[in-house]
VOVODREN-173051 format. One record per residue (C-alpha): x, y, z. Coordinates in Angstrom, 1 decimal, padded with zeros to 4 digits. Each point is the difference from the previous one (the first is absolute). Layout:
// residues N
+--------+--------+--------+
:      X :      Y :      Z :
+--------+--------+--------+
:      X :      Y :      Z :
...
+--------+--------+--------+
This chain:
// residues 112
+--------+--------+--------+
:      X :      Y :      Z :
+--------+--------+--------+
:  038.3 : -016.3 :  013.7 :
:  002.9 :  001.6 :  001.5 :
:  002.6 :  002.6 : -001.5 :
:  003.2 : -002.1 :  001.1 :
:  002.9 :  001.7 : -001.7 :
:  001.2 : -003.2 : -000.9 :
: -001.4 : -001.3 : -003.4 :
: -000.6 : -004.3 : -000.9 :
: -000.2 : -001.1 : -003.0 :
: -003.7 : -001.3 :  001.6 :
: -000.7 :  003.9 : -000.1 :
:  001.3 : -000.1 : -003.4 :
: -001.4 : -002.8 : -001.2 :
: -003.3 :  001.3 :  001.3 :
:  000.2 :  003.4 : -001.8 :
:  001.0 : -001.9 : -003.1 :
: -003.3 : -001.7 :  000.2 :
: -002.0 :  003.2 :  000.5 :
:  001.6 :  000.7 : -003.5 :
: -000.4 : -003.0 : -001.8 :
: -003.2 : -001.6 :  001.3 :
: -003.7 :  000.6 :  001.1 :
:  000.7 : -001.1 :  003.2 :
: -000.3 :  002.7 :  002.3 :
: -000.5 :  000.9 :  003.6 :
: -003.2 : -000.2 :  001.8 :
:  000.1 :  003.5 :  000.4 :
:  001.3 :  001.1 : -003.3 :
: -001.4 :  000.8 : -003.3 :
:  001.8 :  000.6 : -002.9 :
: -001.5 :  003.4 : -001.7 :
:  002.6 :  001.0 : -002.6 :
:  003.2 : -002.3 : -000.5 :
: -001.0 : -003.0 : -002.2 :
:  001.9 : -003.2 :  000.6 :
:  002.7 : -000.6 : -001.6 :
:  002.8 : -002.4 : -002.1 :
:  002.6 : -001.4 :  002.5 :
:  003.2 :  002.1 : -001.9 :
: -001.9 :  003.5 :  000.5 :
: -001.0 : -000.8 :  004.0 :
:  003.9 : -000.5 :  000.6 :
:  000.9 :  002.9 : -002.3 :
: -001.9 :  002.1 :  002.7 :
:  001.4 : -002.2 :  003.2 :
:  003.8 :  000.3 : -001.6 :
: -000.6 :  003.7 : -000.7 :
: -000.6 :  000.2 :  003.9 :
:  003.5 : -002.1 :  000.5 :
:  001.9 :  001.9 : -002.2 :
: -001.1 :  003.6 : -000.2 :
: -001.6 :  000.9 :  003.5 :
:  001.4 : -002.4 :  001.8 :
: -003.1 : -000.8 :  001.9 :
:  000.7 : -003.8 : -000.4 :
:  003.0 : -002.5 :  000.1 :
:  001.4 : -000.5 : -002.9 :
:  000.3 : -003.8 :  000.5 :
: -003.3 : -001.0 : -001.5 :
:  000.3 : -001.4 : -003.2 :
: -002.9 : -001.0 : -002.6 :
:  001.1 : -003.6 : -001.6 :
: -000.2 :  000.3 : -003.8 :
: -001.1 : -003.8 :  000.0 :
: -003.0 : -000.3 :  002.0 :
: -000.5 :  003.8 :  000.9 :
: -000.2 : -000.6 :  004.0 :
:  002.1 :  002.2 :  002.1 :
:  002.8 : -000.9 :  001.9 :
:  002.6 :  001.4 :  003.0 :
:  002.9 : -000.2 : -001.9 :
:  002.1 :  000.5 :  003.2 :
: -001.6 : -003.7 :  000.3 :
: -000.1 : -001.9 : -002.9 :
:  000.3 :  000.3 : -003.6 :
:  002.5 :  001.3 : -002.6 :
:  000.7 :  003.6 : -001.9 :
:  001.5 : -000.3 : -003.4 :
:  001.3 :  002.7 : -001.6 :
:  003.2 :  001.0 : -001.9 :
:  002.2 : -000.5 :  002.7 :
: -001.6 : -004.1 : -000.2 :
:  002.8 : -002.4 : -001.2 :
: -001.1 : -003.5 : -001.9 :
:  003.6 : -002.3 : -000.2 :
:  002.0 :  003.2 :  000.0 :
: -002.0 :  001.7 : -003.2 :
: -002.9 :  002.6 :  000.9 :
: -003.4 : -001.1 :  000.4 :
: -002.1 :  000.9 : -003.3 :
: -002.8 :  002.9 :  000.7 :
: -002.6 : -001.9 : -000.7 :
:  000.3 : -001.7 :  003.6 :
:  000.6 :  003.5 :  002.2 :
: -002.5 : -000.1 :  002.8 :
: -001.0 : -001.3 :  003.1 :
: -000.9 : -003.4 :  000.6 :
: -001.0 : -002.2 :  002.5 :
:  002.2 : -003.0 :  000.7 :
: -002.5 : -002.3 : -001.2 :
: -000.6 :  002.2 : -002.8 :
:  003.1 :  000.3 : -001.5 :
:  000.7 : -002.3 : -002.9 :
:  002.5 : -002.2 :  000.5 :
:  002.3 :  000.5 : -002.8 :
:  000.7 :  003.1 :  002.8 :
:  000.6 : -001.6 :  003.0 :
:  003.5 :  000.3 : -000.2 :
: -000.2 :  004.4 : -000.3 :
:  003.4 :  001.6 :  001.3 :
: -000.6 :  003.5 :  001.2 :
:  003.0 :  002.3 :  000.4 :
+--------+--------+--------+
């Protein structure tokens, strides 16, 4: 594997798995980090986005299906700035969603 500066959301994706999952590289055993839920592995890949830096901070986690999209790509963010038929969208629907994901009482989001 090569260090290209540049980070996927394959690379991403991969190290996601290395948190979630069993499935590990030939090569690699896992001694002390136990696998674990979804939410906590992209705690730990959002804390790399946000505070260090060390990744884009376009990769989302959908809070339907949990997969992890490029949200330079696809998908929608919806937050407080969100507008549903000119009134704010309730908080109970903030996050990121794939477009197939999100339900479609909230296809017609507004963002400012």
């Amino acid at each position: 594997m090569s260090c290209d500066p540049k980070t996927d959301l394959e690379s991403v994706e991969e190290f996601f798995e290395y948190l979630t999952t069993d499935k590990l590289p030939e090569h690699w055993a896992r001694r002390w980090l136990r696998k674990l839920p979804p939410r906590q592995a992209f705690e730990i890949i959002y804390y790399l986005q946000e505070e260090l830096g060390l990744l884009p901070d376009t990769f989302e986690m959908c809070r339907a299906c949990r997969a992890l999209f490029d949200s330079d790509r696809e998908g929608t963010c919806i937050d407080s700035t969100s507008r549903l038929r000119g009134k704010p969208v309730p908080m109970k629907y903030w996050g990121n969603w794939h477009d197939e994901c999100l339900p479609e009482r909230l296809r017609e989001i507004e963002d400012d």
